[in-house]
C-alpha positions as CSV (number, residue, x, y, z in Angstrom):
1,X,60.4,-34.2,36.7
2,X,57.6,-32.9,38.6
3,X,54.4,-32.1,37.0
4,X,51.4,-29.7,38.2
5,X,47.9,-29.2,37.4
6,X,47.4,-26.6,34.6
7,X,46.5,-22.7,35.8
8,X,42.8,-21.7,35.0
9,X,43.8,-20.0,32.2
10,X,46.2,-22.2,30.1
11,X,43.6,-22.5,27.0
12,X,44.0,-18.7,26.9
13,X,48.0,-18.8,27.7
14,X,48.2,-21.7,25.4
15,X,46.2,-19.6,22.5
16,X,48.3,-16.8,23.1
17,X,51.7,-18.3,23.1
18,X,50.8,-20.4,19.7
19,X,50.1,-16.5,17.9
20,X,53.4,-15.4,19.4
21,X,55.8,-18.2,18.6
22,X,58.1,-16.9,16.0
23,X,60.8,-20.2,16.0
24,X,60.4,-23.5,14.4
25,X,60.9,-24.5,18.0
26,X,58.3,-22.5,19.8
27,X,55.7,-23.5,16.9
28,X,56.6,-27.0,17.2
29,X,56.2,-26.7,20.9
30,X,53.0,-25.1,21.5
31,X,51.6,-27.0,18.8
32,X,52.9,-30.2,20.9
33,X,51.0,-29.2,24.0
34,X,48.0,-28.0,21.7
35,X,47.2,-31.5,20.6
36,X,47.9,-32.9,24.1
37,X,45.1,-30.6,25.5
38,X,42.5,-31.7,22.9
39,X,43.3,-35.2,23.7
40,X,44.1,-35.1,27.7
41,X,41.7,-31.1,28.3
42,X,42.0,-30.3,31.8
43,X,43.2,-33.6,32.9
44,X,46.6,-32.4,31.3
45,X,49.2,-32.3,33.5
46,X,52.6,-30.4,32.6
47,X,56.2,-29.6,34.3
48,X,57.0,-26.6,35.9
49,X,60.0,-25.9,33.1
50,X,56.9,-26.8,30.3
51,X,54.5,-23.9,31.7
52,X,57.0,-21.2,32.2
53,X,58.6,-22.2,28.8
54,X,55.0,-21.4,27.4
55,X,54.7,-18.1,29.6
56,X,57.6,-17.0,28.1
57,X,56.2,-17.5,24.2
58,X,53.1,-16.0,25.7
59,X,55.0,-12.9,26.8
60,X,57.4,-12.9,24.0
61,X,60.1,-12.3,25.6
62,X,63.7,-13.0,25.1
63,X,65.6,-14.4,28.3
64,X,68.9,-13.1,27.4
65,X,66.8,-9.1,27.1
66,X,65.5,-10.0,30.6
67,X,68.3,-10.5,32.3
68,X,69.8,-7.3,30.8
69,X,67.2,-5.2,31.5
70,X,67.8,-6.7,35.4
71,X,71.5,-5.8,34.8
72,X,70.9,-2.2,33.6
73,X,72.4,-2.8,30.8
């Protein structure tokens, strides 16, 4: 698993994602990378699948909607 620096504005991605995570799952999750920021800040590196897993909590948007909307459906 490759991992990358985090994007200028993961504390505000982060903070945003962590008000929009509705699951036990997303909650867990965002709280998970929360407590690894404070301990690692900036020197936090996460994968690719991590970061857009947290851009999709951010957005709030379902996968399954996405790729129906793409679909026309």
């Amino acid at each position: 698993m490759e991992s990358i620096a985090l994007p200028a504005d993961f504390k505000d991605l982060l903070k945003t994602a962590k008000k929009q995570a509705s699951t036990d799952w997303e909650k867990d999750f965002t709280k998970e990378l929360a407590e690894r920021h404070k301990k690692w800040g900036d020197g936090l590196y996460v994968s690719e699948k991590q970061l857009a897993i947290l851009q999709k909590i951010a957005g709030g948007k379902d996968e399954d909607a996405d790729a129906e909307e793409e679909e026309g459906a």
